[in-house]
N, C-alpha and C positions, 0 to 999 in steps of 0.2 A: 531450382531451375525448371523443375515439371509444371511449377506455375505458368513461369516466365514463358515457356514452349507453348501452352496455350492458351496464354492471349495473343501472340504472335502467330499463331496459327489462325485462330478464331476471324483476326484481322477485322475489325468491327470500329469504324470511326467514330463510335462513342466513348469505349475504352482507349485508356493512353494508347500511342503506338508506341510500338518499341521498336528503333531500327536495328540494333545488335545488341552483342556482348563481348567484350572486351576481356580478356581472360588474362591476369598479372601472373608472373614467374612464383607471386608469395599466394598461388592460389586462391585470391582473391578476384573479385570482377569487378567492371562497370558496367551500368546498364546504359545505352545510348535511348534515350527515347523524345518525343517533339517537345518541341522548346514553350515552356511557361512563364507567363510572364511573372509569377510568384507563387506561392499558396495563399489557401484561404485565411491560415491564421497571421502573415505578414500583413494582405491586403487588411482583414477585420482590423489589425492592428492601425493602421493608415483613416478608416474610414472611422473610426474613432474617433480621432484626435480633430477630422474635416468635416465627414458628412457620415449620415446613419444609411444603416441598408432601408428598402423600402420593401414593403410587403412582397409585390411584386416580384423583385430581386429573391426574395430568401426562397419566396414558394417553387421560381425557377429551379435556384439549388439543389431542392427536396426534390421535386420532379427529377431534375435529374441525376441523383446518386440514386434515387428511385430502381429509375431504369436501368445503369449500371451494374448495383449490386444484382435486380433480373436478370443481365446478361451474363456476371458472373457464374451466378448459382448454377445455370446451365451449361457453363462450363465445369460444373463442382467446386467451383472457389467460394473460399470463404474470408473475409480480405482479415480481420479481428482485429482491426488498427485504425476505426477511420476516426478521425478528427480533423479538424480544419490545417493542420499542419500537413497534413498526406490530401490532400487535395487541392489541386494545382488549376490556376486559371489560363486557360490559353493565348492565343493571340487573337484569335476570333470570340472570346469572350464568352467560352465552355468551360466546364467543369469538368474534372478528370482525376481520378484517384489514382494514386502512386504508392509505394513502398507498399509491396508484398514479402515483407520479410519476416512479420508474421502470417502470413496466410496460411489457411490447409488446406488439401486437397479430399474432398469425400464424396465420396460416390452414393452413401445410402442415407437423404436427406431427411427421411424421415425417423433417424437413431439418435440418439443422443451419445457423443462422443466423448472421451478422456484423452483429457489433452492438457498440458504444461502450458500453466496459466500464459498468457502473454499481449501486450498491447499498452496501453497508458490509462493509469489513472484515472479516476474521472469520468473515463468515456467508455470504459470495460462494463461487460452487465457485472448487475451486483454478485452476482455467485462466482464469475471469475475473478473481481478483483480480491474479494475475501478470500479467498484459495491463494491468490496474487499474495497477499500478504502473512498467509501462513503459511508460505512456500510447499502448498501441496498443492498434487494434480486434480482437474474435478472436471464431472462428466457434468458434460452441457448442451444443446443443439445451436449448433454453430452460425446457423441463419437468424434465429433470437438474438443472439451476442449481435450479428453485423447492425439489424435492428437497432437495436438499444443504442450502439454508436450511432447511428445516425440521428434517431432523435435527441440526443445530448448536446450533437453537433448543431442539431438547429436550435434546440433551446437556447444554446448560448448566443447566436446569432439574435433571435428572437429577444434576448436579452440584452441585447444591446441596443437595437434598437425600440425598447422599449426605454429605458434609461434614458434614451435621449429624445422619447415622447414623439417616435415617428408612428409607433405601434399601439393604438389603445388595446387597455388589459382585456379589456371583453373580446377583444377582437383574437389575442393569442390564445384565449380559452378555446375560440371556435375551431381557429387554426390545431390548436393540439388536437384536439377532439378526433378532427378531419384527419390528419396525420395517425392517428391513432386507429384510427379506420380501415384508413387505409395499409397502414402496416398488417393490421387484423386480416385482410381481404388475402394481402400478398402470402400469407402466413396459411393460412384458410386454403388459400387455391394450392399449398402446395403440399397439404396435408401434413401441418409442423404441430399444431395445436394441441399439446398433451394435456390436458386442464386435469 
């Protein structure tokens, strides 16, 4: 809920809005927040089977989960969940990440933290999934892990629309590269870089 408190606080219309919380008798909640017209892993799913993403389209994306997880971090959120399923397209045709139900909250961004693995498969960095699967806890820096999800997230994108030959390979080379960069930069300027 210390999450949920600030980015409702924060109130920044790039992040989801969240208009309440609904609080059930079995101590359970709802969260109300603006209406999407699906997530990203439905819609990929859709554009699939019709039409491919275009370069254009994905680098938007990047850009803006970019920007998000920076507004994040400055709130000390660390989302550990993103994949195309936890990010939601709006009606204005934004991008918007959702479910912090793994998220943490920490204050000293430049430690590396222990924490009970948690997030999906696939799109966890490799040191949490492995821990993931040995059901132990493992120190991490938790802005590496958001990282690492996000560029799985695009890979996969990236890979779809390469499959269907919208995307030449040389081209996703440069792109990763660039993304690679730029993650370095974000990383870099926040003093995370433990090499």
């Amino acid at each position: 809920m210390k999450i949920l408190a600030k980015i409702i606080e924060a109130d920044d219309p790039e992040l989801i809005e969240i208009a309440g919380i609904e609080y059930e008798r079995d101590k359970s909640y709802n969260i109300i927040m603006e209406y999407g017209l699906g997530d990203l892993a439905s819609y990929n799913a859709f554009r699939q089977k019709h039409f491919s993403w275009t370069e254009k389209e994905i680098h938007s994306i990047r850009e803006n989960l970019l920007k998000q997880i920076e507004k994040l971090r400055k709130l000390n959120i660390y989302h550990l969940d993103i994949k195309p399923g936890n990010i939601i397209i709006t009606e204005d045709w934004k991008i918007k990440l959702i479910d912090f139900g793994c998220s943490e909250t920490y204050d000293d961004i430049n430690d590396r933290r222990e924490i009970i693995p948690r997030g999906t498969p696939g799109y966890m960095h490799p040191v949490i999934e492995q821990a993931f699967k040995e059901s132990r806890t493992v120190k991490c820096n938790l802005a590496e892990a958001d990282m690492h999800s996000i560029e799985k997230t695009m890979e996969k994108l990236y890979l779809i629309a390469y499959l269907q030959k919208k995307v030449r390979f040389y081209r996703m080379k440069i792109v990763f590269r660039t993304f690679g960069e730029i993650m370095l930069k974000i990383l870099e300027d926040i003093r995370l870089i433990n090499f």
